[in-house]
C-alpha atoms as an extended CHARMM CRD file, in Angstrom:
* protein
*
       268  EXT
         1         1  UNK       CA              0.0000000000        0.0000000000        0.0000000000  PROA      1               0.0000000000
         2         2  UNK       CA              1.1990000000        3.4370000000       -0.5660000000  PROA      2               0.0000000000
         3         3  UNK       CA              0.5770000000        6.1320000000        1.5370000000  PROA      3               0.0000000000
         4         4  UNK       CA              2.2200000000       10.0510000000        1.3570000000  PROA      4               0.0000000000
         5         5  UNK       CA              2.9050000000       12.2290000000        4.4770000000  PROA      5               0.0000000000
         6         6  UNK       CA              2.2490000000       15.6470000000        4.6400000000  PROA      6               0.0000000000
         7         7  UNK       CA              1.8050000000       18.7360000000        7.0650000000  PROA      7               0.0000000000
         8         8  UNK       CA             -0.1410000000       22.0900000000        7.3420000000  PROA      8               0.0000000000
         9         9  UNK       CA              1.8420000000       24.4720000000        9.4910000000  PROA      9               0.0000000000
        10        10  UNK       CA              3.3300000000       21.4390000000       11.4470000000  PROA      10              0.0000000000
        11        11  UNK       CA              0.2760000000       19.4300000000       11.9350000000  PROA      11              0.0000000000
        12        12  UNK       CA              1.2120000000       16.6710000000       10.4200000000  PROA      12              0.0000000000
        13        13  UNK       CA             -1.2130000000       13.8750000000        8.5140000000  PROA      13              0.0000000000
        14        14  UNK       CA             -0.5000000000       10.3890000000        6.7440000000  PROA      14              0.0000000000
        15        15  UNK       CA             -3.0210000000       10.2070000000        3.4440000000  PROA      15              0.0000000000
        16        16  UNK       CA             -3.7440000000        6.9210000000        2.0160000000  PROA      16              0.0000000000
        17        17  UNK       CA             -5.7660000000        7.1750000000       -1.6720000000  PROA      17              0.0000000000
        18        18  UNK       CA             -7.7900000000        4.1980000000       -2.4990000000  PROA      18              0.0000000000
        19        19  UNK       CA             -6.8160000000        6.0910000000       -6.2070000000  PROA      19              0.0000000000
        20        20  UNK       CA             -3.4950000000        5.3220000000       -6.1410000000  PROA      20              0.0000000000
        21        21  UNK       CA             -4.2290000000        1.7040000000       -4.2940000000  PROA      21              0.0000000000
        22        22  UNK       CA             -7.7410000000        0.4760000000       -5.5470000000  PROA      22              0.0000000000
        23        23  UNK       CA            -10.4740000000        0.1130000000       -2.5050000000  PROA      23              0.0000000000
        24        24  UNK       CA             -8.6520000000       -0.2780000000        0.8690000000  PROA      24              0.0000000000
        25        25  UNK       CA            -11.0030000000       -1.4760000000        3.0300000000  PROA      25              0.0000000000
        26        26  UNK       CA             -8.0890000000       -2.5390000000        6.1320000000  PROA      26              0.0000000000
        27        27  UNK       CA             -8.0990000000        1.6300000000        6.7630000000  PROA      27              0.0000000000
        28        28  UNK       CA             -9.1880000000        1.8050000000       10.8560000000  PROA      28              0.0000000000
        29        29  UNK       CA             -8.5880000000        3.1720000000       14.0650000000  PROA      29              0.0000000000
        30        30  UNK       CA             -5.8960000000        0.7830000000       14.6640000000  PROA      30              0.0000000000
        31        31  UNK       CA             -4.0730000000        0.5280000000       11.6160000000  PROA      31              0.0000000000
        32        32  UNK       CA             -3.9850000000        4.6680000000       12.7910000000  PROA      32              0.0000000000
        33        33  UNK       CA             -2.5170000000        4.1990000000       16.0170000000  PROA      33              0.0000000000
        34        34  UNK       CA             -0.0150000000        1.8750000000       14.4820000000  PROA      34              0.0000000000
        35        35  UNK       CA              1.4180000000        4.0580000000       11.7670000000  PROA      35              0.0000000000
        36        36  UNK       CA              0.4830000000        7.4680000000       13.5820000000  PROA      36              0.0000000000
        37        37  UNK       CA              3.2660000000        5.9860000000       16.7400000000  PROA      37              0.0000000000
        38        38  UNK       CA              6.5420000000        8.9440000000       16.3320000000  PROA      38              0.0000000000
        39        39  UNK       CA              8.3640000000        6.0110000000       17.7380000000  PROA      39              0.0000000000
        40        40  UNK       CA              7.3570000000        2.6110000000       16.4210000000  PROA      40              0.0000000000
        41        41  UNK       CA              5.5780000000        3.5240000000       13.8400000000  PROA      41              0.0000000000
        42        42  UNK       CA              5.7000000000        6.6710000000       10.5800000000  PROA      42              0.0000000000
        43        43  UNK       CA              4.6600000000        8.8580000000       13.0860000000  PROA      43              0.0000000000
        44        44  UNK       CA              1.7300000000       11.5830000000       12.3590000000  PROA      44              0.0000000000
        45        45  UNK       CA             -1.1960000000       13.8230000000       14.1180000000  PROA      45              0.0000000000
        46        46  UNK       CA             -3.7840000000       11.5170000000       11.9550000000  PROA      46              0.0000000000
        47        47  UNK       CA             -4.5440000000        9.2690000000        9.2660000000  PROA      47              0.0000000000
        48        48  UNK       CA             -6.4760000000       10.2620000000        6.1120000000  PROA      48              0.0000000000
        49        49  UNK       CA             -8.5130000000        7.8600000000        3.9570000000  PROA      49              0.0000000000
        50        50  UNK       CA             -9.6520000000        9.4020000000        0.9770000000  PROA      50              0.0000000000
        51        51  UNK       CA            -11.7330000000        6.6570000000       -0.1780000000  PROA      51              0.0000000000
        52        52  UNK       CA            -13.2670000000        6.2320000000       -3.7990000000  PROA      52              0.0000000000
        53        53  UNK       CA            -16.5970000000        7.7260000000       -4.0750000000  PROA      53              0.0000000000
        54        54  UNK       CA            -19.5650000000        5.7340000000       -5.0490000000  PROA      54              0.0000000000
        55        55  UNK       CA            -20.0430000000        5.4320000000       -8.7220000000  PROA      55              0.0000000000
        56        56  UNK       CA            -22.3510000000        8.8520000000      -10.3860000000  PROA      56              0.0000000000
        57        57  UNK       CA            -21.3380000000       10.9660000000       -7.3150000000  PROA      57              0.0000000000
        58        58  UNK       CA            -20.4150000000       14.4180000000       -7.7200000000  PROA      58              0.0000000000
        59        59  UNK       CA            -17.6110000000       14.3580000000       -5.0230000000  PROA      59              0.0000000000
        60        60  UNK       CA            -14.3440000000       14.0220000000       -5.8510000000  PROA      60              0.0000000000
        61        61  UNK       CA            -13.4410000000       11.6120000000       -2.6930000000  PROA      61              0.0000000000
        62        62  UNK       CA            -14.1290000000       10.9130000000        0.9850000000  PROA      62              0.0000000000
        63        63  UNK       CA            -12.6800000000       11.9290000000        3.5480000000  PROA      63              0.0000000000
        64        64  UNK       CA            -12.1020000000        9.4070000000        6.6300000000  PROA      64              0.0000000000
        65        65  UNK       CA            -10.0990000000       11.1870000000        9.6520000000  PROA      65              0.0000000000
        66        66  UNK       CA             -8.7510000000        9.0020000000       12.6230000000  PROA      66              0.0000000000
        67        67  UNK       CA             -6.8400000000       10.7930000000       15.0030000000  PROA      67              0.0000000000
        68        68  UNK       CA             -3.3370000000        9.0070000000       16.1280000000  PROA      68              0.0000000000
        69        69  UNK       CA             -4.9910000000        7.7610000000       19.4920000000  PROA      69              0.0000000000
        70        70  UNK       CA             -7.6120000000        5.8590000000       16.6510000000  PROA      70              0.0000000000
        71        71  UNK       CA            -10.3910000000        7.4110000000       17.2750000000  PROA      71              0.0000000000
        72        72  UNK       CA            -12.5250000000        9.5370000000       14.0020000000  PROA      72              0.0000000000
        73        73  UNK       CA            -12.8760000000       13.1220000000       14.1700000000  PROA      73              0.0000000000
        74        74  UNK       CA            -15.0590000000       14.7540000000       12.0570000000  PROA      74              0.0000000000
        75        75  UNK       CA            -12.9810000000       17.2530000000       10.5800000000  PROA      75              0.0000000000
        76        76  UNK       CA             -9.6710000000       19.1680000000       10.1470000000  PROA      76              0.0000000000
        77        77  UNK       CA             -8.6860000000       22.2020000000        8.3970000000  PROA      77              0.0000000000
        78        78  UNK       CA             -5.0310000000       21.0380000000        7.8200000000  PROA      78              0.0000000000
        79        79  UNK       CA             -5.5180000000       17.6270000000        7.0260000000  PROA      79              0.0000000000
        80        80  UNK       CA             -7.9430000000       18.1530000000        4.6740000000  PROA      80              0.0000000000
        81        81  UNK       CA             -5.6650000000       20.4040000000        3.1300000000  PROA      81              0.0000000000
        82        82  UNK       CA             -3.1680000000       17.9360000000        2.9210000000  PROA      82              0.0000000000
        83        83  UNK       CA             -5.8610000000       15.4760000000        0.9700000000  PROA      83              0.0000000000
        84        84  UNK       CA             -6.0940000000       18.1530000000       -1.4780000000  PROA      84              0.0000000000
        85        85  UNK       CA             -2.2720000000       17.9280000000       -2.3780000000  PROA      85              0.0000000000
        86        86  UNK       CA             -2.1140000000       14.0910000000       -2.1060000000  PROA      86              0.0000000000
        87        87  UNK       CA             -5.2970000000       14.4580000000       -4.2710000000  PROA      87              0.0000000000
        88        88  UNK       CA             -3.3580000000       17.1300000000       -6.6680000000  PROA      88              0.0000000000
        89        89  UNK       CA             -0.7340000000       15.1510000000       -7.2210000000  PROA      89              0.0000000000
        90        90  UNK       CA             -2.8350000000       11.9130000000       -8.1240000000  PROA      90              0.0000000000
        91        91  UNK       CA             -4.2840000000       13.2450000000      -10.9730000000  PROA      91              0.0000000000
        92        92  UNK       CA             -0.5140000000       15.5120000000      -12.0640000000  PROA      92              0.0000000000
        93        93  UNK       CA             -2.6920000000       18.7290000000      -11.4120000000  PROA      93              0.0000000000
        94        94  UNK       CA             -0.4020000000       21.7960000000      -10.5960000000  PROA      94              0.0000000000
        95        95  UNK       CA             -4.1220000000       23.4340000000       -9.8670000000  PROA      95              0.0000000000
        96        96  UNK       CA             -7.6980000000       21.9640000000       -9.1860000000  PROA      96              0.0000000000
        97        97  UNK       CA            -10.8970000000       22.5140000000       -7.4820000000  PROA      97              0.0000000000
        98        98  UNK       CA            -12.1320000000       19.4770000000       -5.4280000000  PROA      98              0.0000000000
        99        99  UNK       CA            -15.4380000000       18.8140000000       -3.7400000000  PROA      99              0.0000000000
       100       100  UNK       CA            -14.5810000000       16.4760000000       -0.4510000000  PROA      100             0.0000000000
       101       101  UNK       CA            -17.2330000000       14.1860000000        1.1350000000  PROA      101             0.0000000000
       102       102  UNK       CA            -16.4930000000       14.6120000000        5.3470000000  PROA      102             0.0000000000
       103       103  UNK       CA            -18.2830000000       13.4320000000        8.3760000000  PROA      103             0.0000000000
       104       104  UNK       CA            -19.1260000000       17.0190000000        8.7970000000  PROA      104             0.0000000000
       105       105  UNK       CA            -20.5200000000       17.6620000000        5.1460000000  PROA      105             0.0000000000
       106       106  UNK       CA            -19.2670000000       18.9440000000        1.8990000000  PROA      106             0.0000000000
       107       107  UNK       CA            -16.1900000000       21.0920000000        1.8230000000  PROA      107             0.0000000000
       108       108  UNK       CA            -14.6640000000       22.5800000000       -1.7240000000  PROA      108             0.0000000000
       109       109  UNK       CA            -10.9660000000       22.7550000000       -2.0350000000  PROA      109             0.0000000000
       110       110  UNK       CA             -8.5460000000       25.2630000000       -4.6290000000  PROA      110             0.0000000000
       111       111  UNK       CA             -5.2210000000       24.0000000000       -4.9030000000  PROA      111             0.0000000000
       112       112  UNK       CA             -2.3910000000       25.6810000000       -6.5040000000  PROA      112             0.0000000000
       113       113  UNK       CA              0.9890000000       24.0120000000       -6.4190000000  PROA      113             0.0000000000
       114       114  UNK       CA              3.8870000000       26.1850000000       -5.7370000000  PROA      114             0.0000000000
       115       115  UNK       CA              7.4380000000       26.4880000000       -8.0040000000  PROA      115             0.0000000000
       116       116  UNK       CA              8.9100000000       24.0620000000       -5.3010000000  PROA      116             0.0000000000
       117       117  UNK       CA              6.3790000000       20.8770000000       -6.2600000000  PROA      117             0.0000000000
       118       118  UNK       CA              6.2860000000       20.0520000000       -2.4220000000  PROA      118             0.0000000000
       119       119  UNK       CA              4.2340000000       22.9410000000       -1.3960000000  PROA      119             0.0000000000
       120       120  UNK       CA              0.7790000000       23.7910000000       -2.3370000000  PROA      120             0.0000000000
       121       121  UNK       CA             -1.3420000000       26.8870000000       -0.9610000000  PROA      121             0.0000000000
       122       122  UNK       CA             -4.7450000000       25.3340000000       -0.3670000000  PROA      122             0.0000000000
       123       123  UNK       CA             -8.0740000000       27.6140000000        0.2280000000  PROA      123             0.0000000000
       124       124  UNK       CA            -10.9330000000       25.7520000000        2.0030000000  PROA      124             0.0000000000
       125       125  UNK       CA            -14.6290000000       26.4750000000        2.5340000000  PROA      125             0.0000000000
       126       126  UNK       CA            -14.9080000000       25.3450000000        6.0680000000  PROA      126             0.0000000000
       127       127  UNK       CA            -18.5980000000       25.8640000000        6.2140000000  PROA      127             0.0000000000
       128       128  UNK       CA            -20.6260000000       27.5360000000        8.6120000000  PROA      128             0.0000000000
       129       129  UNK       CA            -19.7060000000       28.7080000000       12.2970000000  PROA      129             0.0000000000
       130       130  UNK       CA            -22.7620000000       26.9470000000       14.6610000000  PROA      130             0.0000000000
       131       131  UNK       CA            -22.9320000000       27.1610000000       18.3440000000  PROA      131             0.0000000000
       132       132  UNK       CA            -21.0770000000       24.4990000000       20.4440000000  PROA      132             0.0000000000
       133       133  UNK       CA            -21.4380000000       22.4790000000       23.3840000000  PROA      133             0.0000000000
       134       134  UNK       CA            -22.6120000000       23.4790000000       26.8310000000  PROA      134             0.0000000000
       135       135  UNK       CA            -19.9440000000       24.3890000000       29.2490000000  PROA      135             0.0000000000
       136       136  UNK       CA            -19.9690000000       22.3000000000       31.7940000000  PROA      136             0.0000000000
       137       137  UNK       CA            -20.2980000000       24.1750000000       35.3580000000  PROA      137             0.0000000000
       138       138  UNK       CA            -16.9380000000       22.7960000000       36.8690000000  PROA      138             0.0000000000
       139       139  UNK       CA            -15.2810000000       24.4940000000       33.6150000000  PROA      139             0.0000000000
       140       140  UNK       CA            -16.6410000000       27.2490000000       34.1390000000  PROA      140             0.0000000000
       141       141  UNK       CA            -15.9350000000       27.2880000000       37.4600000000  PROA      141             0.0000000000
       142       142  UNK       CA            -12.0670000000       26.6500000000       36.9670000000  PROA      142             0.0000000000
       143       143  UNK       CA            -11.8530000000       29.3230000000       33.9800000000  PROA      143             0.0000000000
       144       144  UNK       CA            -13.7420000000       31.7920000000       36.4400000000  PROA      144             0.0000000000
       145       145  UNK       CA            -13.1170000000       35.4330000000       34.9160000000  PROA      145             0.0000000000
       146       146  UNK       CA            -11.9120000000       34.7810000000       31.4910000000  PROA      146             0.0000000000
       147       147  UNK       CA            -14.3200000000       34.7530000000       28.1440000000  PROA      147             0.0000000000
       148       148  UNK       CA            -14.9210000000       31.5080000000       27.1920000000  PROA      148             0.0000000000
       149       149  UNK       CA            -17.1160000000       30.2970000000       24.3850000000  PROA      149             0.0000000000
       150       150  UNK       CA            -18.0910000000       27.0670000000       22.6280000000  PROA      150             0.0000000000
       151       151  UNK       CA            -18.8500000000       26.4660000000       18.8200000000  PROA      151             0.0000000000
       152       152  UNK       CA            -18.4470000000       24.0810000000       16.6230000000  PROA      152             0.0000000000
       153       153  UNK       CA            -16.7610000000       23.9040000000       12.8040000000  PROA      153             0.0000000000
       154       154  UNK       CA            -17.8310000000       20.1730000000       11.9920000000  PROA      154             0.0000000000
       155       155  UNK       CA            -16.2720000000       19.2610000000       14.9540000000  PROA      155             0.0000000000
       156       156  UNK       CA            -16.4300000000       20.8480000000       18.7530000000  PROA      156             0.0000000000
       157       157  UNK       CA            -14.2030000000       23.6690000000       20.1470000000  PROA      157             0.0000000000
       158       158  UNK       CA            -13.8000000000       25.4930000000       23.5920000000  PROA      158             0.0000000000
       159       159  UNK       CA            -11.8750000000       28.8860000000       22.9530000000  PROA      159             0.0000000000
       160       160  UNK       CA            -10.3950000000       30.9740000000       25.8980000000  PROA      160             0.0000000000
       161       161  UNK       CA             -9.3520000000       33.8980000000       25.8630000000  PROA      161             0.0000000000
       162       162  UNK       CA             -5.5950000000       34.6450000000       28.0500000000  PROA      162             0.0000000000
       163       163  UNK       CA             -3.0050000000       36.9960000000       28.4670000000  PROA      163             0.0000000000
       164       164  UNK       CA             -0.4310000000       35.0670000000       26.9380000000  PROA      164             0.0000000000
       165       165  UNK       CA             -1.3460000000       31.8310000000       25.6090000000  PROA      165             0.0000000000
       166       166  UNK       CA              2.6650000000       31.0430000000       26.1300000000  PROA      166             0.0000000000
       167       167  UNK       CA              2.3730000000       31.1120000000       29.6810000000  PROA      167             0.0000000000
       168       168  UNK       CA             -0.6860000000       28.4990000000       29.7350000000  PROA      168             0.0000000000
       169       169  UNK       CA              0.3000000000       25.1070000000       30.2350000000  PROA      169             0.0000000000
       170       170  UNK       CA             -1.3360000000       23.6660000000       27.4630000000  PROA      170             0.0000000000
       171       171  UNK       CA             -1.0560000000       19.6280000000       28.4180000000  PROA      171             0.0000000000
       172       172  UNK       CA             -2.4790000000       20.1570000000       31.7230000000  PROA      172             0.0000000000
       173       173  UNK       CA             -5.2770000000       22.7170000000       31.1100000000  PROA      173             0.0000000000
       174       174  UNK       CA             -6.2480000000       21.1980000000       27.5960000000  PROA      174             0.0000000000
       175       175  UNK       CA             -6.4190000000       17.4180000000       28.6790000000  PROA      175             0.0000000000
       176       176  UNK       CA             -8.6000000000       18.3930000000       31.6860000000  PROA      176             0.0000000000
       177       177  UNK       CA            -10.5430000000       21.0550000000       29.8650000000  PROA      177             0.0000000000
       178       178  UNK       CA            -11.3820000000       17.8590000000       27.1290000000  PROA      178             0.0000000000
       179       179  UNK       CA            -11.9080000000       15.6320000000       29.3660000000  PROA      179             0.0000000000
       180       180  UNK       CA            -15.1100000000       17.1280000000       31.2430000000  PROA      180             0.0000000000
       181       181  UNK       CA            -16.9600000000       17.5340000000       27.7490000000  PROA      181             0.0000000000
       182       182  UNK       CA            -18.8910000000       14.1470000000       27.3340000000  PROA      182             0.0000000000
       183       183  UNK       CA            -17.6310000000       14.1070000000       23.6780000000  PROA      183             0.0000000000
       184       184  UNK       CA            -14.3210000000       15.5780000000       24.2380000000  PROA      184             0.0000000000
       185       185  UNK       CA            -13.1140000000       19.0260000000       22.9640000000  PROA      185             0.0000000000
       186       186  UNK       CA            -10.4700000000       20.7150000000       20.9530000000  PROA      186             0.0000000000
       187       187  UNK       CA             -9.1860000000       23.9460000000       23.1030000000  PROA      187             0.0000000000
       188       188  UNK       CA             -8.0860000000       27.2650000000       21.6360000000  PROA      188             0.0000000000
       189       189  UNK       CA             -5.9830000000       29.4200000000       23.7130000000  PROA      189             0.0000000000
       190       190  UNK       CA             -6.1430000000       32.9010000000       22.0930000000  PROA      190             0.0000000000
       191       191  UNK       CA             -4.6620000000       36.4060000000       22.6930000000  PROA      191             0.0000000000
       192       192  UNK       CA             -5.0270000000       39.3780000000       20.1880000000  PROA      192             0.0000000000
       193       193  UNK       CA             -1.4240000000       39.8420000000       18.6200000000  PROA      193             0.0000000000
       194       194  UNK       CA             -1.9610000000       43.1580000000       16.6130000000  PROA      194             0.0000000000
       195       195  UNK       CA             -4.4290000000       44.5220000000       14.3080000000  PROA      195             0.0000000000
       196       196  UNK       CA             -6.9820000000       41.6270000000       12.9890000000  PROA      196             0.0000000000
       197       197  UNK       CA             -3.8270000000       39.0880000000       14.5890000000  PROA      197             0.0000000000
       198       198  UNK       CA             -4.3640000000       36.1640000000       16.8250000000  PROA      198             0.0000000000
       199       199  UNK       CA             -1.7360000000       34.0380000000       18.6290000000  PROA      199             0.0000000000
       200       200  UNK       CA             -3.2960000000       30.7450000000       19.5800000000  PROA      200             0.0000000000
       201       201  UNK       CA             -2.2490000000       27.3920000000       20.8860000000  PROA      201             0.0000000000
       202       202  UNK       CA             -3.9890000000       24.3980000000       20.7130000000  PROA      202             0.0000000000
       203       203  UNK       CA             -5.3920000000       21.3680000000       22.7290000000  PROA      203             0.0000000000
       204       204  UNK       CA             -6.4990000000       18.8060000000       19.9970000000  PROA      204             0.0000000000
       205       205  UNK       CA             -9.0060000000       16.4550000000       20.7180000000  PROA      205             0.0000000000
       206       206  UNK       CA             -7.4430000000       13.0050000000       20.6920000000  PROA      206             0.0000000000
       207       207  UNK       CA             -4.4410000000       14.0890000000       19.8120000000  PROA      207             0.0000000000
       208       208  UNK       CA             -3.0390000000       16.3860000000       22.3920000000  PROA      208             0.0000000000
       209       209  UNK       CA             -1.0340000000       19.4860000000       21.9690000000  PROA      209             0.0000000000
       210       210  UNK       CA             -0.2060000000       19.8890000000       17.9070000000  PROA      210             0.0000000000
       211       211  UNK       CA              1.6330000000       23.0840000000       16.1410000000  PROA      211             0.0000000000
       212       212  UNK       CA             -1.6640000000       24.1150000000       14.5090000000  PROA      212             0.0000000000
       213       213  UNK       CA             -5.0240000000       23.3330000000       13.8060000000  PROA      213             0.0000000000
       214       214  UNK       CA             -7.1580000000       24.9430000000       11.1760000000  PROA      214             0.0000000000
       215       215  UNK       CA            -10.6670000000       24.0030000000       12.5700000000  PROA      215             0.0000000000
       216       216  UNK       CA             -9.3740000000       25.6140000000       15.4190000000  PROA      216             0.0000000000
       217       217  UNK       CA             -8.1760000000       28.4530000000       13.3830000000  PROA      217             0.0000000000
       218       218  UNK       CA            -11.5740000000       29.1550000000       12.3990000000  PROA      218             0.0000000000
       219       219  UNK       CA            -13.4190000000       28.7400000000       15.3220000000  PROA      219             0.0000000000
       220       220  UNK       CA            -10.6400000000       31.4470000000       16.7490000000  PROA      220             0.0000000000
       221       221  UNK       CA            -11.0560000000       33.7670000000       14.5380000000  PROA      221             0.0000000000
       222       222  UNK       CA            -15.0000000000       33.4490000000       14.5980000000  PROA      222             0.0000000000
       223       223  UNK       CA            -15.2850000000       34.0610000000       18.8400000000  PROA      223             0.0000000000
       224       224  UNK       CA            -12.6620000000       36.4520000000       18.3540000000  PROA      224             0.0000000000
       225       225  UNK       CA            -14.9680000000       38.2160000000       16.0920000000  PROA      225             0.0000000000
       226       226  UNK       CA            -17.8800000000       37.8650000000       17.8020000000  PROA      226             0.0000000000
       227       227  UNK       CA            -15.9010000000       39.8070000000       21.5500000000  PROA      227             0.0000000000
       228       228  UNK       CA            -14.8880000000       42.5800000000       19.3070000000  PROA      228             0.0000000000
       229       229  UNK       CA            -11.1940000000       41.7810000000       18.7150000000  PROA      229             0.0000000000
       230       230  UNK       CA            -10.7010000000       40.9130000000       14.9700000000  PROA      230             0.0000000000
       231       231  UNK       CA            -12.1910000000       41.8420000000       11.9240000000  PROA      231             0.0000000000
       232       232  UNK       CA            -13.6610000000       39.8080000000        9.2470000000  PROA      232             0.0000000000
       233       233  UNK       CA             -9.8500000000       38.7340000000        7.5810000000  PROA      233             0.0000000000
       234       234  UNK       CA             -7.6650000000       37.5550000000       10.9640000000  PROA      234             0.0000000000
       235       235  UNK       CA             -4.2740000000       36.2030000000       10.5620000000  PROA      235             0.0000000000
       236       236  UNK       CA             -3.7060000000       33.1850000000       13.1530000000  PROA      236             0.0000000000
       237       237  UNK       CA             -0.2010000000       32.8980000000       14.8770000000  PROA      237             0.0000000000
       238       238  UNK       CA              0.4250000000       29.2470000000       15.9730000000  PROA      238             0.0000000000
       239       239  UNK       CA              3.6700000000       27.6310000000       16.7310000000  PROA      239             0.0000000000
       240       240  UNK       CA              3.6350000000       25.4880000000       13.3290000000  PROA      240             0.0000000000
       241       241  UNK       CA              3.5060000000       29.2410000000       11.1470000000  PROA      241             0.0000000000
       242       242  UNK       CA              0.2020000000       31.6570000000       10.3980000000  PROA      242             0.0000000000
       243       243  UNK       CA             -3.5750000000       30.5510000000        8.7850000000  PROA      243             0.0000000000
       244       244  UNK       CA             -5.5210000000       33.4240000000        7.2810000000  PROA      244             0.0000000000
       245       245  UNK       CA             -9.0480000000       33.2160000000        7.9950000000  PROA      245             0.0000000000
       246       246  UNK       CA            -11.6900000000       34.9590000000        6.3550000000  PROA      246             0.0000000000
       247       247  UNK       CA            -15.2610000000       35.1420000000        7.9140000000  PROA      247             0.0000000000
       248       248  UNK       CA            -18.2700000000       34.9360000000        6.1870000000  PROA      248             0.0000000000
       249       249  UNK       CA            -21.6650000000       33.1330000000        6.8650000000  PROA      249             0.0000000000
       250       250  UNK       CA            -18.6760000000       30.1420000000        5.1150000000  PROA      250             0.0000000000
       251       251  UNK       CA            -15.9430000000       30.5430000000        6.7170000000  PROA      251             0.0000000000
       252       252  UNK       CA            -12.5040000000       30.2530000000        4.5270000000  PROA      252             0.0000000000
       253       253  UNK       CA             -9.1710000000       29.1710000000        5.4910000000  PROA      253             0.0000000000
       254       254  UNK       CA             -6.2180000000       29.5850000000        4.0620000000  PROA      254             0.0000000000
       255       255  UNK       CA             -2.5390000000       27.8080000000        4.2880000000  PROA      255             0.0000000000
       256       256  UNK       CA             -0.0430000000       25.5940000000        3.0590000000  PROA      256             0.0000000000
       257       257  UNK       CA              0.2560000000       21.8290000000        2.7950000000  PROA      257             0.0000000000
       258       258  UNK       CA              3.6890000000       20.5330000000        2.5680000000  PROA      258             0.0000000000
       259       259  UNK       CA              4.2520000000       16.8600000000        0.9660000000  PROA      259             0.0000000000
       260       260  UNK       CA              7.0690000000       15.2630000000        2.8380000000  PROA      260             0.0000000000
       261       261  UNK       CA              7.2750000000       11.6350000000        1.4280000000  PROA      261             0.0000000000
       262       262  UNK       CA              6.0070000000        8.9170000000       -0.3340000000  PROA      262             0.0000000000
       263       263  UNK       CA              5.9630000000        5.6440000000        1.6870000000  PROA      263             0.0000000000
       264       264  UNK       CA              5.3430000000        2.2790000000        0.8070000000  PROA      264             0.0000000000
       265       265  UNK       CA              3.9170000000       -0.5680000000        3.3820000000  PROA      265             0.0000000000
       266       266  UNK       CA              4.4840000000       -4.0320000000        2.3770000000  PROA      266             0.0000000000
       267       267  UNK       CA              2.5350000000       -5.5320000000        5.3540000000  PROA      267             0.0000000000
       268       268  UNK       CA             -0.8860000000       -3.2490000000        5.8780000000  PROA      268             0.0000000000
C-alpha cells in the first residue's frame, strides 16, 4: 500500500488514496494508532482515507479522519488540506478545485501548487460557524473570569481567551478542559497579537497538543470576532507558522500543505 505524508503548518497527517491503491477497506482506528506511533511507527497527528466515491457521485473523494490515538474526528482544516495535495498530485494537477465528502458535510478545495512541487497553498470552505457544546459548570468554574465560548466547525471547540497563551500550560489545562466535555473538545488558547492578529495554541481532541489546527483556526477567529477583537480577515499565529481566515456566513481558510514523502507498506 502506498501512503504520502504531509503537514499544514506542522500538523502533520499520513493520506492513504484508495486512487493510487484500488479500494482499501483494512483503513481503521488501529491501523492509525499503528502508523500514527513517532516512535514505532511513521509517526503523524492523523490518518487520512480518501476513499473512492460511489459510482455517479459528484464528489471528488471521501474523507475518513482518525486521530493518532484511533479514534474519528469529524474534521480538520489542515488535514484536509493535505488530501487536497495528495489528491493534486494523483491526478498531475499543478491546480484543481475538489469537492470532499467529510463526516461534517461537503467542503470545496482550490489548490495551486507552488514552483517548489512540495508545497501547495490550499483555500478551504470550512462551512458555517454553529454554536457548540454546553460548558460544563466545573469548567466554568475553573476558567472563572476569562471569556470563554463554545462552537463548533464540523467538529467541537472550547476557545479561551488569556493573556499570553505562552504562559498556559497547554497539556495540563487542555487534557482536563477535554476531558469534562462528554464528547471531548479541541481547546483554543487565544490572545489578540496586533491589528486583525491572533496568537493561539492548541489542545487537539485526541491528539493532544499539535503546532496548529485549522478548525481551530476558524473557530478562533469566529469568537474572536464575535468579543470585538478581529475583523472579518484575521491572521492566526500558531507555533507550526500563520492561517488566514476569512469570515463569512462560510468561513474560509487559508494555508499551506507541505508533501514530505512517499511511503510504501508491504505488510498493511
Amino acid at each position: 500500500m502506498q501512503l504520502t505524508k504531509h503537514h499544514g503548518l506542522a500538523n502533520d497527517f499520513l493520506v492513504v488514496l484508495d486512487e493510487v491503491n484500488g479500494r482499501v477497506p483494512a483503513i481503521d482506528g488501529a491501523l492509525a494508532q499503528r502508523l500514527c506511533d513517532r516512535r514505532r511507527g511513521i509517526g503523524a497527528d492523523g490518518l487520512i482515507h480518501g476513499e473512492a466515491p460511489l459510482a455517479g457521485s459528484d464528489v471528488d473523494v471521501v474523507m475518513r479522519l482518525y486521530n493518532a490515538d484511533g479514534s474519528r474526528a469529524e474534521m480538520s482544516g489542515n488535514g484536509i488540506r493535505c488530501l487536497g495535495q495528495a489528491l493534486a498530485e494523483a491526478r498531475d494537477l499543478r491546480e484543481g478545485i475538489f469537492v470532499v465528502s467529510t463526516d461534517a458535510g461537503r467542503r470545496r478545495l482550490q489548490v495551486e501548487v507552488s514552483d517548489d512541487q512540495c508545497t501547495s497553498l490550499v483555500s478551504v470552505d470550512m462551512g458555517p460557524f454553529a454554536p457548540g457544546p454546553a460548558i460544563p459548570a466545573d469548567v466554568a468554574e475553573r476558567l472563572g473570569e476569562r471569556r470563554v465560548m463554545t462552537g463548533d466547525m464540523g467538529n467541537p471547540h472550547l476557545v479561551v481567551l488569556v493573556d499570553d497563551p505562552d504562559e498556559v500550560d497547554v497539556a495540563i489545562e487542555g487534557s482536563w478542559l477535554e476531558g469534562r466535555f462528554p464528547d471531548g473538545v479541541n481547546v483554543e488558547f487565544i490572545a489578540p497579537a496586533g491589528k486583525d492578529t491572533l496568537a493561539l495554541r492548541v489542545w487537539e481532541r485526541g491528539v493532544g497538543i499539535t503546532e496548529a489546527s485549522g478548525t481551530g483556526a476558524c473557530a478562533a477567529a469566529r469568537v474572536a470576532h464575535e468579543w470585538g477583537l478581529v475583523g472579518d480577515r484575521v491572521r492566526v499565529e500558531m507555533p507550526g507558522g500563520t492561517a488566514e481566515v476569512q469570515l463569512g456566513d462560510s468561513i474560509t481558510l487559508i494555508g499551506p500543505a507541505v508533501k514530505v514523502a512517499t511511503i510504501e507498506l508491504a505488510d498493511v
